[in-house]
C-alpha positions as CSV (number, residue, x, y, z in Angstrom):
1,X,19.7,16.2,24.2
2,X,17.2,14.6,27.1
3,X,18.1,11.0,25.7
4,X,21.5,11.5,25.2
5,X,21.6,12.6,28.4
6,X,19.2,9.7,29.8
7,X,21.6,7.2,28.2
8,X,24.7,8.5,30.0
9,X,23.3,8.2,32.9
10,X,22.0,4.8,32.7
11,X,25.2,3.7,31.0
12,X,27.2,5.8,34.0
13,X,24.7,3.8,36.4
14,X,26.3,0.4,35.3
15,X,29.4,0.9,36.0
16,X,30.9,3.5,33.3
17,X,33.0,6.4,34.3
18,X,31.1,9.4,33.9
19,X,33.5,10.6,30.8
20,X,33.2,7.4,29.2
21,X,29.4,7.1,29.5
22,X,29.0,10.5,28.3
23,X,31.4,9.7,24.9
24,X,29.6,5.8,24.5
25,X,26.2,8.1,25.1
26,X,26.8,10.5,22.3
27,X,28.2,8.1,19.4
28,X,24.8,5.8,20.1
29,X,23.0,8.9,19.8
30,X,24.8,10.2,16.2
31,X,24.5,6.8,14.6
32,X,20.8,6.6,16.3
33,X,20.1,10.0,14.4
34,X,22.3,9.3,11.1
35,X,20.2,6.1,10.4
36,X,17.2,7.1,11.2
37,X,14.3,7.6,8.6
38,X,12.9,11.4,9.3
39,X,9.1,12.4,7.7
40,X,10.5,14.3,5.0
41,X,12.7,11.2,3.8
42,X,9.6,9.2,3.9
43,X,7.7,11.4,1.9
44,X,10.7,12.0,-0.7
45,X,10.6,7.7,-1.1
46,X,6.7,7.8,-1.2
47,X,6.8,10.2,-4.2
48,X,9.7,8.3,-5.9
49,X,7.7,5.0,-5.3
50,X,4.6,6.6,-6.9
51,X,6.5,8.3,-10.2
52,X,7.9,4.4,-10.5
53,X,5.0,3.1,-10.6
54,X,3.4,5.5,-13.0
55,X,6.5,4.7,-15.3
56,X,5.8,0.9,-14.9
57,X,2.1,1.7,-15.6
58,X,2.7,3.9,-18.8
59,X,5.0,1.0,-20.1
60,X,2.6,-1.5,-19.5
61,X,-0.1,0.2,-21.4
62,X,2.2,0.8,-24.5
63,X,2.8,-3.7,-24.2
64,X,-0.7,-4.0,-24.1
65,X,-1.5,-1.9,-27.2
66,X,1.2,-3.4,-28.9
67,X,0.3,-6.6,-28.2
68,X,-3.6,-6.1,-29.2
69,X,-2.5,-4.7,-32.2
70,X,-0.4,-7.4,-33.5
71,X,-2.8,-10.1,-32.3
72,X,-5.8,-8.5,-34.2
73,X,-3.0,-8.1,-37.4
74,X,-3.0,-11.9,-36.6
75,X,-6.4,-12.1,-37.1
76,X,-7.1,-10.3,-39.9
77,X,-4.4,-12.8,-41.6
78,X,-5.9,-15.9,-40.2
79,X,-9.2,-14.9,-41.2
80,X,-7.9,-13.8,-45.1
81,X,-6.0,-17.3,-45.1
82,X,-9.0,-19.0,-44.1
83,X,-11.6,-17.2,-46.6
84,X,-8.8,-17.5,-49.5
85,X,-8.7,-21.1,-48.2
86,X,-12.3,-21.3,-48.3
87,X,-12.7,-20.3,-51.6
88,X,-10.4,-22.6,-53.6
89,X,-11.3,-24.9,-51.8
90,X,-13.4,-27.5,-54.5
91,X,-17.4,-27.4,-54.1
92,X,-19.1,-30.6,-52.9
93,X,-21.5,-31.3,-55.3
């Protein structure tokens, strides 16, 4: 109520009827207050930032498992190929 106050007066002290000043005063201080960010809406985002980035986390754990798994499946066939390769392959003699 102190800055609301404050600002009439130094709106009233440019020029501003008193009325005026005291209606200009108030509407600066509800949008002032309706966009600001209060502690408890910072800690609400903090915690919604956090669980977002455990999602993220949890999901890039399950692409890294499935991508070691297929590349040592890959592997394991390469290496078969190779051996089966290998083995027909004729002797040098």
């Amino acid at each position: 109520m102190a800055d609301r106050l404050s600002l009439a007066h130094a709106i009233e002290n440019t020029g501003v009827a008193r009325d005026a000043a005291e209606v200009i005063a108030g509407e600066i201080d509800e949008l002032i207050r309706e966009n600001v960010a209060t502690k408890s809406d910072s800690t609400l985002l903090r915690a919604e930032i956090k669980a977002d980035i455990a999602a993220v986390r949890a999901e890039l754990d399950l692409v890294r498992h499935q991508l070691i798994t297929r590349l040592g499946g890959l592997v394991v066939v390469v290496a078969g190929l190779l051996f089966a390769a290998l083995h027909y392959w004729p002797p040098h003699s």
